[in-house]
Biopython code that builds the backbone (N, CA, C, O; Angstrom):
import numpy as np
from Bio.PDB.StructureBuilder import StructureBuilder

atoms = [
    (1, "UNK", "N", (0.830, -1.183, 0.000)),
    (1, "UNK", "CA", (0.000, 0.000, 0.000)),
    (1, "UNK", "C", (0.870, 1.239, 0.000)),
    (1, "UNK", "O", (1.785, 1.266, 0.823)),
    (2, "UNK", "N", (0.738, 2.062, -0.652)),
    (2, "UNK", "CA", (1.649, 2.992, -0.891)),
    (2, "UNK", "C", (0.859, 4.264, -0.382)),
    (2, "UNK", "O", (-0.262, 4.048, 0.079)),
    (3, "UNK", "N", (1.417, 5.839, -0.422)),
    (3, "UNK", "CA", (0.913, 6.209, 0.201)),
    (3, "UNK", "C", (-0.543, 7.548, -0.905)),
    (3, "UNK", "O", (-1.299, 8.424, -0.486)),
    (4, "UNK", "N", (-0.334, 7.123, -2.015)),
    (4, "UNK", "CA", (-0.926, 7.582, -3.264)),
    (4, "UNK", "C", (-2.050, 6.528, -3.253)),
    (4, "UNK", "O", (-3.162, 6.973, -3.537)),
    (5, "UNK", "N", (-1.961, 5.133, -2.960)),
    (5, "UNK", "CA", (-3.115, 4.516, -3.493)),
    (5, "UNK", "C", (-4.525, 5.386, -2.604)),
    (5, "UNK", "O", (-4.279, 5.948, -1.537)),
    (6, "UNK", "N", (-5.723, 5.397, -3.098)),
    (6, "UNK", "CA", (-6.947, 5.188, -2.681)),
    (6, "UNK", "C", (-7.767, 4.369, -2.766)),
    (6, "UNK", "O", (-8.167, 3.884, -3.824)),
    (7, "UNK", "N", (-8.197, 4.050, -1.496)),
    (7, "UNK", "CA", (-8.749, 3.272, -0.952)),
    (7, "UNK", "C", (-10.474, 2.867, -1.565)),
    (7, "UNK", "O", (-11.316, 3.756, -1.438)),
    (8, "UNK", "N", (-10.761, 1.953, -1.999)),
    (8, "UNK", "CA", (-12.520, 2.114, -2.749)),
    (8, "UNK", "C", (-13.362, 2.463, -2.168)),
    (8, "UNK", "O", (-13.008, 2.197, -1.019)),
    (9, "UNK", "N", (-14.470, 2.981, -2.101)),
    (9, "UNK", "CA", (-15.912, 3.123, -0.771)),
    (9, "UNK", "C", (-16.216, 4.537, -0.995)),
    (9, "UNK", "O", (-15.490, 5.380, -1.522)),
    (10, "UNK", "N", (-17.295, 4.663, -0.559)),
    (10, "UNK", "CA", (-17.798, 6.241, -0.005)),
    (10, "UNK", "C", (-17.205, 6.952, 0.917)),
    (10, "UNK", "O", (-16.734, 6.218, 1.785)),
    (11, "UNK", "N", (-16.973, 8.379, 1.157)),
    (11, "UNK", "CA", (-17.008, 9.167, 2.214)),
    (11, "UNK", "C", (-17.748, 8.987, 3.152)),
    (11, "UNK", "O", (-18.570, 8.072, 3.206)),
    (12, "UNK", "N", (-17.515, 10.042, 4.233)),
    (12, "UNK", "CA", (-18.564, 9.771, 5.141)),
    (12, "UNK", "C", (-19.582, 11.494, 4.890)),
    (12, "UNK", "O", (-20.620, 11.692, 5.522)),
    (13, "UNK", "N", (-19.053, 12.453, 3.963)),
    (13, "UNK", "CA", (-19.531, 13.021, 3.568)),
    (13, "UNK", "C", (-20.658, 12.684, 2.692)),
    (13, "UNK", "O", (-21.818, 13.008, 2.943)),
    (14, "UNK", "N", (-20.267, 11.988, 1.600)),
    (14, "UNK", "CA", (-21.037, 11.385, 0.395)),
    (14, "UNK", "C", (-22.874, 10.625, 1.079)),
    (14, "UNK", "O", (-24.058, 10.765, 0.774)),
    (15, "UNK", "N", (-21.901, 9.681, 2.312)),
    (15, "UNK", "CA", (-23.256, 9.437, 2.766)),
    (15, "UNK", "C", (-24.018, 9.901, 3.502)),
    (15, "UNK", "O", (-25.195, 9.548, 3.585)),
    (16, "UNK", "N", (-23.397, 10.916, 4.275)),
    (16, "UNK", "CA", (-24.737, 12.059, 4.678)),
    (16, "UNK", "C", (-25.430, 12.733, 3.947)),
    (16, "UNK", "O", (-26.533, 13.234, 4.164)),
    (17, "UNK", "N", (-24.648, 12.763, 2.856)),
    (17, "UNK", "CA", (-25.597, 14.014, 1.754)),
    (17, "UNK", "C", (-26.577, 12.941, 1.135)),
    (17, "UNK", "O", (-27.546, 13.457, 0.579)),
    (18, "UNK", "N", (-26.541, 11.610, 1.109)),
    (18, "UNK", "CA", (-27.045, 10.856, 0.378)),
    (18, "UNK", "C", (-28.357, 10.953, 1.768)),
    (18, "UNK", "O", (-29.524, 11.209, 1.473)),
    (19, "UNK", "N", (-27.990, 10.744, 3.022)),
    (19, "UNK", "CA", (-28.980, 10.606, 3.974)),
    (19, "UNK", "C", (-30.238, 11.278, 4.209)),
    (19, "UNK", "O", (-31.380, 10.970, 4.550)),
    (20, "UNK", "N", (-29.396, 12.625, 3.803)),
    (20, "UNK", "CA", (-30.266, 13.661, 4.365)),
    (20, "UNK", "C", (-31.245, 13.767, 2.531)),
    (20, "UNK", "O", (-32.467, 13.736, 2.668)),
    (21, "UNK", "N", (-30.886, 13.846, 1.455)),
    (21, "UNK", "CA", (-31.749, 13.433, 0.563)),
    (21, "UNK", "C", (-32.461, 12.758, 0.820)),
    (21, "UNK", "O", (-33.534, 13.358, 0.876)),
    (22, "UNK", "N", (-32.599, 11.547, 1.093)),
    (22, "UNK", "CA", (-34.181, 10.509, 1.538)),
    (22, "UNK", "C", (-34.666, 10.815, 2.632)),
    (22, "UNK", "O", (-35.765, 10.385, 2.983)),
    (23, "UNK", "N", (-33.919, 11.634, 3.388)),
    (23, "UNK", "CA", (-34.643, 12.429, 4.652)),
    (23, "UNK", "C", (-35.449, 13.439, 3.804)),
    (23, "UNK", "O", (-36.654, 13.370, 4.049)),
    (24, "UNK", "N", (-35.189, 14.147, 3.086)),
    (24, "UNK", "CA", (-36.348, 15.585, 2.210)),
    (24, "UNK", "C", (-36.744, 14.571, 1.696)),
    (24, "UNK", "O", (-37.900, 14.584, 2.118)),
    (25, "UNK", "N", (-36.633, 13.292, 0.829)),
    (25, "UNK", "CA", (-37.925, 12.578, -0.277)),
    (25, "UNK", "C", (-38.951, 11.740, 0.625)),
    (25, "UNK", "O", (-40.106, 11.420, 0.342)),
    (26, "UNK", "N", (-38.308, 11.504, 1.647)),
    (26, "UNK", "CA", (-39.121, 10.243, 2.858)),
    (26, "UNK", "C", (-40.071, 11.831, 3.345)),
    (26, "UNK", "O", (-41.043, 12.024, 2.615)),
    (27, "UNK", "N", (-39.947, 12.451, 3.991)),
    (27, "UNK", "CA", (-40.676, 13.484, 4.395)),
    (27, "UNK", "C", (-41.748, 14.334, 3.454)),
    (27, "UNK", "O", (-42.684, 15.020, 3.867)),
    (28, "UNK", "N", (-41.407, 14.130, 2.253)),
    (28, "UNK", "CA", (-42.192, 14.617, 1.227)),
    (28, "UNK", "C", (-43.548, 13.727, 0.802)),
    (28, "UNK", "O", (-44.756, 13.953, 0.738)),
    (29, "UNK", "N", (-42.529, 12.416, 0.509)),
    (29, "UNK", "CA", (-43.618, 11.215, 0.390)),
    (29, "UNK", "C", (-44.480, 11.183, 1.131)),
    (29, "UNK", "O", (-45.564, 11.186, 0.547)),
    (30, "UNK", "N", (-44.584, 11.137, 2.687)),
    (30, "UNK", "CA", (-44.940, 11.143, 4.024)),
    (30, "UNK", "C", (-46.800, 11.327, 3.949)),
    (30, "UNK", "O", (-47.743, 10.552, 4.108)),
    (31, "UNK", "N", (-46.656, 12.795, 3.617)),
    (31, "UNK", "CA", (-48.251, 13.201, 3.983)),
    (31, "UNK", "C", (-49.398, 12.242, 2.712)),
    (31, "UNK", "O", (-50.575, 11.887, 2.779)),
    (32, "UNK", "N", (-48.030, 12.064, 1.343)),
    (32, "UNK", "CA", (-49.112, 11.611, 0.464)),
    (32, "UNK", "C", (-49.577, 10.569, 0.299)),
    (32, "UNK", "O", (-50.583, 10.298, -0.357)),
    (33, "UNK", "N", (-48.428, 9.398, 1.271)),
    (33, "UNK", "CA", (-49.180, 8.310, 1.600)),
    (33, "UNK", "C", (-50.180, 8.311, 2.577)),
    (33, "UNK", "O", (-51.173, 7.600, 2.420)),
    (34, "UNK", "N", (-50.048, 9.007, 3.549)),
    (34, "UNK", "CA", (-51.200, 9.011, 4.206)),
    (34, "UNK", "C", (-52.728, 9.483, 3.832)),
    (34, "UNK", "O", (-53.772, 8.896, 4.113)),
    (35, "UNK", "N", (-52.530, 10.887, 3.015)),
    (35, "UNK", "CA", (-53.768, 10.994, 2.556)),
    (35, "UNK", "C", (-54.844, 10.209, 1.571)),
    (35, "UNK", "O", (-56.075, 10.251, 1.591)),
    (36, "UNK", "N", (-53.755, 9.324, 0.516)),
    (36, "UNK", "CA", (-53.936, 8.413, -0.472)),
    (36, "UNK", "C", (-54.535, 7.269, 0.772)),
    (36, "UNK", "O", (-55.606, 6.882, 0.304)),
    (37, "UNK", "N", (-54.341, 6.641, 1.990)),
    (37, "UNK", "CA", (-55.012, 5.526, 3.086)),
    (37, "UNK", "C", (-56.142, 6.386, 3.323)),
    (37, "UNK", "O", (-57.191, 5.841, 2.978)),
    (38, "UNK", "N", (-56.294, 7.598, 3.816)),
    (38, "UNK", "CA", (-57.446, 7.916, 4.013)),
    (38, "UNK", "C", (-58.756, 8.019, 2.908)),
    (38, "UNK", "O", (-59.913, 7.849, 3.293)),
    (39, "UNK", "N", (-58.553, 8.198, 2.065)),
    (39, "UNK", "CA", (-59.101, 8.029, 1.163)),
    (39, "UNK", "C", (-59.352, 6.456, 0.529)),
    (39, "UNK", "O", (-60.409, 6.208, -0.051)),
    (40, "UNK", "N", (-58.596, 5.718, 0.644)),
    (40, "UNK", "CA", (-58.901, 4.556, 0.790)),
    (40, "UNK", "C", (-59.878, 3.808, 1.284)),
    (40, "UNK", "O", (-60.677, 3.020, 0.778)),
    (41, "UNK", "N", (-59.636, 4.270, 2.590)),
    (41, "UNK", "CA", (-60.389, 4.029, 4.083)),
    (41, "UNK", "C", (-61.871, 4.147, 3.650)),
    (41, "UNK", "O", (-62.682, 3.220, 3.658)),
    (42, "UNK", "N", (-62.169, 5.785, 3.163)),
    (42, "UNK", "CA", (-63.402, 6.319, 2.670)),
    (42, "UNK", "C", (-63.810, 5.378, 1.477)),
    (42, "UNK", "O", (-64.683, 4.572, 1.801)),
    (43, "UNK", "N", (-63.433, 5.302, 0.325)),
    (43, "UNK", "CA", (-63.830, 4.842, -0.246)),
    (43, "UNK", "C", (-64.449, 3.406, -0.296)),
    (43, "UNK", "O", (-65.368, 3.063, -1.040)),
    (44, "UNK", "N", (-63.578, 2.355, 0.926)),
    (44, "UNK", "CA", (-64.154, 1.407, 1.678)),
    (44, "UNK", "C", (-65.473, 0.966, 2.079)),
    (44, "UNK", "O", (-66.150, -0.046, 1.898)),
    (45, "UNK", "N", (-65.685, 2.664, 3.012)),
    (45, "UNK", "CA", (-66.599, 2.620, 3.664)),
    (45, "UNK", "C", (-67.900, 2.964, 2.874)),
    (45, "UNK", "O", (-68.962, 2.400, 3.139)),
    (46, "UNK", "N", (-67.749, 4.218, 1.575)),
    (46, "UNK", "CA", (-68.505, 4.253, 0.664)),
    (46, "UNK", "C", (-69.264, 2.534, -0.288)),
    (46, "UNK", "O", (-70.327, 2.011, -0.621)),
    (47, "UNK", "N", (-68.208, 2.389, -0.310)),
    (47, "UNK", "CA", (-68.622, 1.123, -0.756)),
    (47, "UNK", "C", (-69.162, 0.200, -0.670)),
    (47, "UNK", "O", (-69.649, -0.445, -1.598)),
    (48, "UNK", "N", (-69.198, -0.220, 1.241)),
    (48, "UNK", "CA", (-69.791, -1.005, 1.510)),
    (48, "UNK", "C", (-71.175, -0.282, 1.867)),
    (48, "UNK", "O", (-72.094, -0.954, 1.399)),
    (49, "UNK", "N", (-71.588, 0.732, 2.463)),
    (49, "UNK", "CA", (-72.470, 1.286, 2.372)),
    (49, "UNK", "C", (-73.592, 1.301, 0.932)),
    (49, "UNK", "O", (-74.803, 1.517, 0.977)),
    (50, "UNK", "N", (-72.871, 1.045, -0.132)),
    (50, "UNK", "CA", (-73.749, 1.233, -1.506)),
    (50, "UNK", "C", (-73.955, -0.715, -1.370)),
    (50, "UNK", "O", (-75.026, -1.146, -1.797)),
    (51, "UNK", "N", (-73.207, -1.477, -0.948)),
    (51, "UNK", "CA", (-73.663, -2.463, -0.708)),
    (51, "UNK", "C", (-74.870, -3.118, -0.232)),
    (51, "UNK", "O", (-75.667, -3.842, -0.829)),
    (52, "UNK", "N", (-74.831, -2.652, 1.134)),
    (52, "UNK", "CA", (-76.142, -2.438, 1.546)),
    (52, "UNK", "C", (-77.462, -2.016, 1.429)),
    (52, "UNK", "O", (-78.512, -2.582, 1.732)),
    (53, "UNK", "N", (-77.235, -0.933, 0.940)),
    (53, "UNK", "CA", (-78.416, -0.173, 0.844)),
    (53, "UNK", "C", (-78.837, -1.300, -0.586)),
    (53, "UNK", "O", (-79.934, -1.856, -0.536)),
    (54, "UNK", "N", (-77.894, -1.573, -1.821)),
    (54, "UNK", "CA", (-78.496, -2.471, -3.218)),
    (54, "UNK", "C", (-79.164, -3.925, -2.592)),
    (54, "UNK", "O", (-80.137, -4.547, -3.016)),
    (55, "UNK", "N", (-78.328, -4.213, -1.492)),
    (55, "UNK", "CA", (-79.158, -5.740, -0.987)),
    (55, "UNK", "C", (-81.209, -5.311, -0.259)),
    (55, "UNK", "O", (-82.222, -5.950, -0.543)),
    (56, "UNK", "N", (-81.084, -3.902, 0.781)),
    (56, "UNK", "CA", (-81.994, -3.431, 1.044)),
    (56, "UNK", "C", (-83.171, -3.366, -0.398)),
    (56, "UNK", "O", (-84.208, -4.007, -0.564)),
    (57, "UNK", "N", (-82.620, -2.500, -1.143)),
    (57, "UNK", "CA", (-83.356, -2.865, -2.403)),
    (57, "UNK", "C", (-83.809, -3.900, -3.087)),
    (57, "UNK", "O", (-84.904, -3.810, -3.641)),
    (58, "UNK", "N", (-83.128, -4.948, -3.164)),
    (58, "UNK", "CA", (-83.259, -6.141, -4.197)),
    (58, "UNK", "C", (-84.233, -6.562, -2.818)),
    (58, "UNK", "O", (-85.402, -6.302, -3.102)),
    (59, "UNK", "N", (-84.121, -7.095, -1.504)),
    (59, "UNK", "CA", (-84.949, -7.402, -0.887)),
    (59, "UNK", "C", (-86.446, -6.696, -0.535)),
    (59, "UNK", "O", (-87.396, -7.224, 0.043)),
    (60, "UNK", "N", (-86.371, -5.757, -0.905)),
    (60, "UNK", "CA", (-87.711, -4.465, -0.920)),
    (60, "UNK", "C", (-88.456, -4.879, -2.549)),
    (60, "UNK", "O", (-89.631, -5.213, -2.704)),
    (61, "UNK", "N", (-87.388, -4.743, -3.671)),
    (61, "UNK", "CA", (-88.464, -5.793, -5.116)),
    (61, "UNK", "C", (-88.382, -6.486, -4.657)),
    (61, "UNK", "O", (-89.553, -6.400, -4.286)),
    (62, "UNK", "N", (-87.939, -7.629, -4.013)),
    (62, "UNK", "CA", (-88.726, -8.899, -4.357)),
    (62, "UNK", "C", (-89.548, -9.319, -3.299)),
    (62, "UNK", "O", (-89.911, -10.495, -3.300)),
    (63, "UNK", "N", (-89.895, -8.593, -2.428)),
    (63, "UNK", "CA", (-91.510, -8.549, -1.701)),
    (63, "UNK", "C", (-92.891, -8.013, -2.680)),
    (63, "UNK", "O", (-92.972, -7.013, -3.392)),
    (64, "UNK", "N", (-93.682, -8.850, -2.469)),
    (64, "UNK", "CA", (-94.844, -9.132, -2.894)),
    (64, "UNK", "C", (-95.535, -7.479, -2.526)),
    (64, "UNK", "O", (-95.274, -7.104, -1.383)),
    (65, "UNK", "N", (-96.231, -6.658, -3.239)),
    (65, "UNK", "CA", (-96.938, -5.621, -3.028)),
    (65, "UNK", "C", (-97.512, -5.975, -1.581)),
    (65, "UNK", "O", (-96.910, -5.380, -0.687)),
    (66, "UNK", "N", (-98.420, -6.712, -1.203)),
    (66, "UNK", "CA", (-99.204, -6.455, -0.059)),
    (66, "UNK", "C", (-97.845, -6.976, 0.946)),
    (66, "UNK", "O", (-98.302, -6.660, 2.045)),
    (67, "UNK", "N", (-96.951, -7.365, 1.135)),
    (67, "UNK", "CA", (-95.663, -7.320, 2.262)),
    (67, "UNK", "C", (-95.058, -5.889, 2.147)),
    (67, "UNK", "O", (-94.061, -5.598, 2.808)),
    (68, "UNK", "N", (-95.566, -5.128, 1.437)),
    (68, "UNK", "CA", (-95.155, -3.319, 1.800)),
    (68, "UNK", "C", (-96.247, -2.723, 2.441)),
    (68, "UNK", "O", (-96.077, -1.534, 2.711)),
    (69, "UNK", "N", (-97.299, -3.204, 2.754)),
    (69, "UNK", "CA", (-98.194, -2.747, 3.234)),
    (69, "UNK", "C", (-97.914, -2.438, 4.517)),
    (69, "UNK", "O", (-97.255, -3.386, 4.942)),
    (70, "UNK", "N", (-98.094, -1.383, 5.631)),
    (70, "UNK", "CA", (-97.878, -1.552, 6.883)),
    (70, "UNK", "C", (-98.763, -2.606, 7.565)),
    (70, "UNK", "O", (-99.856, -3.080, 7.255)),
    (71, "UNK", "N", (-97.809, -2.845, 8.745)),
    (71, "UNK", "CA", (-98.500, -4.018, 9.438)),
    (71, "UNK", "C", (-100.055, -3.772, 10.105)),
    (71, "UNK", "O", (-100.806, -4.637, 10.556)),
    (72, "UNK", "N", (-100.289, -2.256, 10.012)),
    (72, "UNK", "CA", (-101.136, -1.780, 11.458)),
    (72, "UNK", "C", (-102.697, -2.367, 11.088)),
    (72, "UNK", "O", (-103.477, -1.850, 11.888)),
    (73, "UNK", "N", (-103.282, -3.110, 10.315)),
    (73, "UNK", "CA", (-104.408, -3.298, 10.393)),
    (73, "UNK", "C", (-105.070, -2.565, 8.626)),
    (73, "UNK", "O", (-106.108, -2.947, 8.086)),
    (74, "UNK", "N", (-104.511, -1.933, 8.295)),
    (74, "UNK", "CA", (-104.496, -1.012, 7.396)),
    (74, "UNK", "C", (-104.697, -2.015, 5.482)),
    (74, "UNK", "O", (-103.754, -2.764, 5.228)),
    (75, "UNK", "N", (-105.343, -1.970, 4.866)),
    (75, "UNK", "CA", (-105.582, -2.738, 4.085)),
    (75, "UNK", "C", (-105.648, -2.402, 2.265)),
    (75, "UNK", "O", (-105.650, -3.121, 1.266)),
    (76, "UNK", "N", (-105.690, -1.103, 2.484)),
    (76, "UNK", "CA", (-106.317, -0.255, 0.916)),
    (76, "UNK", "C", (-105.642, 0.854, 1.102)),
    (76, "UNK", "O", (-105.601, 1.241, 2.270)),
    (77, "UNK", "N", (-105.042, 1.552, 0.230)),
    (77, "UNK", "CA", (-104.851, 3.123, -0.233)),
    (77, "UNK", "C", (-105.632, 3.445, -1.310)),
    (77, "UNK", "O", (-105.772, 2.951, -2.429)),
    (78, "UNK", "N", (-106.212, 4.571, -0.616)),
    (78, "UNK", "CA", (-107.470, 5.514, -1.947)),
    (78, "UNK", "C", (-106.890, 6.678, -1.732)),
    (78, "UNK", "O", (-106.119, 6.806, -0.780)),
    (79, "UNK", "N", (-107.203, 7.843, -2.688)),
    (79, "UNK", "CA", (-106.763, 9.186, -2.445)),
    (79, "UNK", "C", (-106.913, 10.026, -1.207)),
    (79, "UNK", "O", (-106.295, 11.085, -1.090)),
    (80, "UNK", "N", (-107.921, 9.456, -0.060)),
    (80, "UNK", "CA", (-108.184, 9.898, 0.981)),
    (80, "UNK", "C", (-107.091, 8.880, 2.158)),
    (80, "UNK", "O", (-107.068, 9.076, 3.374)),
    (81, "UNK", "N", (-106.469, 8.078, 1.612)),
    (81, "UNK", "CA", (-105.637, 7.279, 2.456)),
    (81, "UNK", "C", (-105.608, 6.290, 2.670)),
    (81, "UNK", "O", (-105.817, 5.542, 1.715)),
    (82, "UNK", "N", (-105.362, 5.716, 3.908)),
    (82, "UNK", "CA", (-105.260, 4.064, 3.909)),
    (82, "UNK", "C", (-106.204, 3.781, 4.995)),
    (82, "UNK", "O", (-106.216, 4.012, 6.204)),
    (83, "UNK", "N", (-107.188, 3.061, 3.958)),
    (83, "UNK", "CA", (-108.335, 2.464, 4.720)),
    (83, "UNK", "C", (-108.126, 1.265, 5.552)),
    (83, "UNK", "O", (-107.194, 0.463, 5.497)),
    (84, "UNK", "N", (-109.323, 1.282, 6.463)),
    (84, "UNK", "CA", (-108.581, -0.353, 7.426)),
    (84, "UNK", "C", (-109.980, -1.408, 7.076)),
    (84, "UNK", "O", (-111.018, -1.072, 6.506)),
    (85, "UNK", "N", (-109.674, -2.547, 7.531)),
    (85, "UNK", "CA", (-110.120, -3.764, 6.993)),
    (85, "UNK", "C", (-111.619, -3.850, 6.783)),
    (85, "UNK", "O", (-112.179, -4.372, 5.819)),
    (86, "UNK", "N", (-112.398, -3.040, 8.216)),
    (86, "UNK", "CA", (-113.738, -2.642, 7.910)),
    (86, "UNK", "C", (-114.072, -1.699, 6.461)),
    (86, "UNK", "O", (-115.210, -1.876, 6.027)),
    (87, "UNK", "N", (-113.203, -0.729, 5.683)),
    (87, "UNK", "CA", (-113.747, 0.185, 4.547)),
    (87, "UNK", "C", (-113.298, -0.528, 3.670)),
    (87, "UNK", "O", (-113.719, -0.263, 2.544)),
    (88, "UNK", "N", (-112.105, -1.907, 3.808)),
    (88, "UNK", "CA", (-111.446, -2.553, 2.476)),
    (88, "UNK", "C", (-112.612, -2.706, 1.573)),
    (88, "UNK", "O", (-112.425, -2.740, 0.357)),
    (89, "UNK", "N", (-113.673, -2.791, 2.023)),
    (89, "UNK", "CA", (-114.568, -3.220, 0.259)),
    (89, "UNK", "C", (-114.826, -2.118, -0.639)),
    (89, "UNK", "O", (-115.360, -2.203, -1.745)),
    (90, "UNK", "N", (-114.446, -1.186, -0.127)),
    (90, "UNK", "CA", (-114.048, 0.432, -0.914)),
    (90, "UNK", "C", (-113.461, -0.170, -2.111)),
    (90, "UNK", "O", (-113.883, -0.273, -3.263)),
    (91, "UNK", "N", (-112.495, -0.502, -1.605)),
    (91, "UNK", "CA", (-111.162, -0.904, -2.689)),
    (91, "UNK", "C", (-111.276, -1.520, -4.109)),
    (91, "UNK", "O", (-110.624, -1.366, -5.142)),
    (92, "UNK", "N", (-112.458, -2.352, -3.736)),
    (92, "UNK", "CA", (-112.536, -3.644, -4.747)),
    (92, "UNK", "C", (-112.956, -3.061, -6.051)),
    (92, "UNK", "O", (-113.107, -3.789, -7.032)),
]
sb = StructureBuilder()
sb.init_structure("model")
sb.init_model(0)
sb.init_chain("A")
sb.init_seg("    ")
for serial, (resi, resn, name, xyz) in enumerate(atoms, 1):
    if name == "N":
        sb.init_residue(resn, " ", resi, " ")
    sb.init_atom(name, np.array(xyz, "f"), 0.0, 1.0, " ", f" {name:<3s}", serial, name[0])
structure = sb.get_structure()
C-alpha cells in the first residue's frame, strides 16, 4: 500500500448528503401516503355502504306488493288514504 493509493468506498460526507436526501424525499412522500389511506379508508366505507343499501333494495323488489303494506291493520290506499279492513270493500 503505498501512500498515493486510494482506498474504494464512499465518504462519510457522500453518505450524509445521500442521507439527508431521503430524509427531504421520505418526508415529502410522508403526507401523500397518508392521505392516499385515508381516502382509501373512505372509499371502503362508501362502498360497503352502496352495498347495503343495493341488498336493502333487491330485498324491498322482491316482496310481494301487499308485504309493503304496513302491518297496522291497514288494508287499501285511496286518495283519501289508507283504509282499514272494515272500509277494504271500498277498494274492490
Amino acid at each position: 500500500m503505498g501512500s498515493g493509493s486510494k482506498a474504494a468506498g464512499f465518504t462519510l460526507a457522500e453518505i450524509l448528503v445521500t442521507l439527508m436526501i431521503l430524509g427531504i424525499l421520505m418526508s415529502a412522500i410522508a403526507p401523500i401516503l397518508l392521505s392516499s389511506k385515508l381516502l382509501l379508508k373512505k372509499s371502503f366505507g362508501r362502498a360497503e355502504a352502496i352495498e347495503v343499501a343495493s341488498m336493502k333494495m333487491e330485498q324491498s323488489m322482491a316482496k310481494s306488493y301487499s308485504g309493503l303494506l304496513p302491518s297496522s291493520g291497514m288494508d287499501c290506499l285511496t286518495s283519501a288514504g289508507w283504509l282499514d279492513s272494515a272500509s277494504a270493500a271500498d277498494c274492490a
